[in-house]
Backbone as CSV, one residue per row, in Angstrom:
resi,resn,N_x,N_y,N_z,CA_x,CA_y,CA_z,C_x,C_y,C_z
1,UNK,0.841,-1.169,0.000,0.000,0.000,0.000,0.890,1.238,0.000
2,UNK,0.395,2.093,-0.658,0.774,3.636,-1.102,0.140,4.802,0.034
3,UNK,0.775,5.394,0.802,0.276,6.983,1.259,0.864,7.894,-0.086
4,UNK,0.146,9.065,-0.173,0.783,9.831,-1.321,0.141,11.123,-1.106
5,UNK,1.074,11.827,-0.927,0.629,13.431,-0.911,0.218,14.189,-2.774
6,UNK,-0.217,14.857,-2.793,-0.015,15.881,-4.409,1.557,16.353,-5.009
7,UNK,2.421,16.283,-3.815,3.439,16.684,-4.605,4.156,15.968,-5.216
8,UNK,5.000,15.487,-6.448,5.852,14.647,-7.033,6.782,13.969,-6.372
9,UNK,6.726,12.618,-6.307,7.328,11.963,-5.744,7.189,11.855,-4.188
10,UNK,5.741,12.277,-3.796,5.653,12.056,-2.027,4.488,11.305,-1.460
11,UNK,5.316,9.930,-1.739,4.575,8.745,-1.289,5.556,8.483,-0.733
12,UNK,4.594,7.113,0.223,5.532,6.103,1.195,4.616,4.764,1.647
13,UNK,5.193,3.836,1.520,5.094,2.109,1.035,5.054,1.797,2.417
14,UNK,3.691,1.450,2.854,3.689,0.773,3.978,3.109,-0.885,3.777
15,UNK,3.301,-1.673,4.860,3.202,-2.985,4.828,1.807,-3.641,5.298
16,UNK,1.148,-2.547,6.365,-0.047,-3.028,6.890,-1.263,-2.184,7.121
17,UNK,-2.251,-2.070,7.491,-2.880,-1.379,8.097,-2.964,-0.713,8.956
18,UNK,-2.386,-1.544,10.118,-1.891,-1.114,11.259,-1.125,0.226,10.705
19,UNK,0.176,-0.047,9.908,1.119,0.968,10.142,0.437,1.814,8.870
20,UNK,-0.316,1.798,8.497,-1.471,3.004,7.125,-1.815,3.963,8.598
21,UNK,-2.138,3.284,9.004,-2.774,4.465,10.033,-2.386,4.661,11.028
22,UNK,-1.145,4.208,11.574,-0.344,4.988,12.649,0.491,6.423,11.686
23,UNK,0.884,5.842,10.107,1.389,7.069,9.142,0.328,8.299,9.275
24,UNK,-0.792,7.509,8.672,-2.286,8.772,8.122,-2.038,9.205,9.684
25,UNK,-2.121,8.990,10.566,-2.284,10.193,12.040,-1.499,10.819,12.332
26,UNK,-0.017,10.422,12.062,0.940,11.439,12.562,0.582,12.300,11.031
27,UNK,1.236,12.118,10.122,0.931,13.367,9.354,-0.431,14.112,9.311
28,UNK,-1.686,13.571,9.613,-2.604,15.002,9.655,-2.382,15.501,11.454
29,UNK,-1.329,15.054,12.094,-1.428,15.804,13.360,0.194,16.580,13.481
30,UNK,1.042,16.821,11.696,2.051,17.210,11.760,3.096,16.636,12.573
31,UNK,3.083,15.421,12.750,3.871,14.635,13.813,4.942,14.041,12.572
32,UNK,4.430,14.178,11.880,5.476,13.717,10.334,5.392,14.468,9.605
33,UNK,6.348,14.822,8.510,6.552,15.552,7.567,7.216,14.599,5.983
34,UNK,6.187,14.524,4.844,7.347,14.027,4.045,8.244,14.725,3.363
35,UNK,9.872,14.041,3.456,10.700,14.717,2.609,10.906,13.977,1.547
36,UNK,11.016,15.029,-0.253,11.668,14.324,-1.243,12.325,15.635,-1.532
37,UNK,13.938,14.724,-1.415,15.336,14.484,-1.931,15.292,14.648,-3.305
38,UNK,16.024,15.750,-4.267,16.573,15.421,-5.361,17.829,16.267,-5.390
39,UNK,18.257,15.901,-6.394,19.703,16.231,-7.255,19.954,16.882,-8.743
40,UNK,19.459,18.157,-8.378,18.956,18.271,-9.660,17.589,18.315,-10.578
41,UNK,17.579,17.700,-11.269,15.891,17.025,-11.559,15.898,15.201,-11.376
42,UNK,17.078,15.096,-10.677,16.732,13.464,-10.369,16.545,13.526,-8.886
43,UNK,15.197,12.621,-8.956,14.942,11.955,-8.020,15.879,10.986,-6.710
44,UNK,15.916,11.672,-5.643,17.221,10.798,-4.751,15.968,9.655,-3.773
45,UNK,15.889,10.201,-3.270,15.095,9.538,-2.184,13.158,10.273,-1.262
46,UNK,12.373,9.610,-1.140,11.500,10.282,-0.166,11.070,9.409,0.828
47,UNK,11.564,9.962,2.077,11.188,9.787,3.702,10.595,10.816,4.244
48,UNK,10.124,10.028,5.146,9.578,10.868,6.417,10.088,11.521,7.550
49,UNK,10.450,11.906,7.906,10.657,12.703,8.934,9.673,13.584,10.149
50,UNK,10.051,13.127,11.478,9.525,13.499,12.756,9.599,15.690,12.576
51,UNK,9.202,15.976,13.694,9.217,17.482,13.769,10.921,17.904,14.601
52,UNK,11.483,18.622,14.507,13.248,18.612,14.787,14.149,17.757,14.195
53,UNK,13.447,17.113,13.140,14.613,16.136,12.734,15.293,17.220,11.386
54,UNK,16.201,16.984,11.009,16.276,17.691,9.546,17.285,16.276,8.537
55,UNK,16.803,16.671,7.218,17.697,16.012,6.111,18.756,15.615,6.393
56,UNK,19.464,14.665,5.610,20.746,14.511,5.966,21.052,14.541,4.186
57,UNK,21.695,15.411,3.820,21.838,15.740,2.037,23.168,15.566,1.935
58,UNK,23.374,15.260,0.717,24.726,15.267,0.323,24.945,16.654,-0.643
59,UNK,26.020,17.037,-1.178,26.756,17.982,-1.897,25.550,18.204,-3.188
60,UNK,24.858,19.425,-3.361,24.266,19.609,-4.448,22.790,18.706,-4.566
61,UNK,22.477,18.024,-3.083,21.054,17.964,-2.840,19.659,18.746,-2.500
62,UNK,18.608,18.623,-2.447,17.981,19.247,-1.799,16.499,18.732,-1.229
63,UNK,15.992,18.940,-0.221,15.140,18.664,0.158,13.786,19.315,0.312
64,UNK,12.800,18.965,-0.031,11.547,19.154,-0.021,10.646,18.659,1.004
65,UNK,10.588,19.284,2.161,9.792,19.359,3.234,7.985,19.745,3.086
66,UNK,7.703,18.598,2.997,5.628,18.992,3.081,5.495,18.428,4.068
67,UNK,4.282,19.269,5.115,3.523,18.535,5.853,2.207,18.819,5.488
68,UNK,1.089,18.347,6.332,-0.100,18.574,6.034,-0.886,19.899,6.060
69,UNK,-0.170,20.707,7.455,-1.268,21.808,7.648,-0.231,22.980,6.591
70,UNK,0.563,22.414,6.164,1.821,23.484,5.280,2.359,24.661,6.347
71,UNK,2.416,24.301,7.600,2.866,25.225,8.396,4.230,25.127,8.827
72,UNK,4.866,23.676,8.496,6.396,23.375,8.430,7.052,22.786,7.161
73,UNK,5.969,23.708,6.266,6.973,23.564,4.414,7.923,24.327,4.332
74,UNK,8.888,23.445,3.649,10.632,24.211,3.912,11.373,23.919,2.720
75,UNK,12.395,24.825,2.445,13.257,23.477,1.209,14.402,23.756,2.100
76,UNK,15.332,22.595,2.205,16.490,22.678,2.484,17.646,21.707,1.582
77,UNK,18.405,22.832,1.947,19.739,22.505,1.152,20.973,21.805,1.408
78,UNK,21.947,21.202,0.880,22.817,21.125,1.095,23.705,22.146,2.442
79,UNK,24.422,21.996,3.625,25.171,22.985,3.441,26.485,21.917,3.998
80,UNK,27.674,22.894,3.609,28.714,22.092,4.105,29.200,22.583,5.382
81,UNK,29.071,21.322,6.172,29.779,21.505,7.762,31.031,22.292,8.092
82,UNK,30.808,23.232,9.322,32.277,24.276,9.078,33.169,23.106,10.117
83,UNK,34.830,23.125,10.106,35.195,22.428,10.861,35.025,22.894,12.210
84,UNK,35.265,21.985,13.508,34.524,22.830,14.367,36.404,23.371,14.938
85,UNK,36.332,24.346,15.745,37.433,25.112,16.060,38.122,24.793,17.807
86,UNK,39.391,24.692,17.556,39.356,24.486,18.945,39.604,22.867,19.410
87,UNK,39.943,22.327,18.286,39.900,20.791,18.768,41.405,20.458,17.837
């Protein structure tokens, strides 16, 4: 079984019922957010993600953050880690 939002490429493949609708509740209660990943115009990956979590992208990715009430739609980007100082 398929969840699938309107935007391209933001579905997610669940196995049961059970877990259809532990998904369908966190996202209409914003407890999930789906992200799709691309590179360009290719397609990388789409997961879900909790509320404080963020992407983990590589060099020249980007992420596409939807949730339901669109009150934590985001794009995020790539950025590269500064080294940290002092060590």
């Amino acid at each position: 079984m398929w969840i699938r939002y309107s935007p391209p490429r933001a579905c997610y493949s669940v196995e049961t019922d059970k877990e259809m609708h532990a998904v369908v509740d966190a996202l209409l209660a914003d407890d999930a957010f789906f992200v799709v990943v691309t590179d360009g115009d290719t397609w990388i990956e789409t997961s879900l993600l909790r509320p404080g979590e963020d992407p983990v992208l590589a060099e020249g990715q980007v992420a596409n953050v939807v949730s339901w009430s669109g009150h934590h739609d985001k794009v995020v980007t790539y950025a590269e880690k500064s080294p940290v100082k002092g060590v």
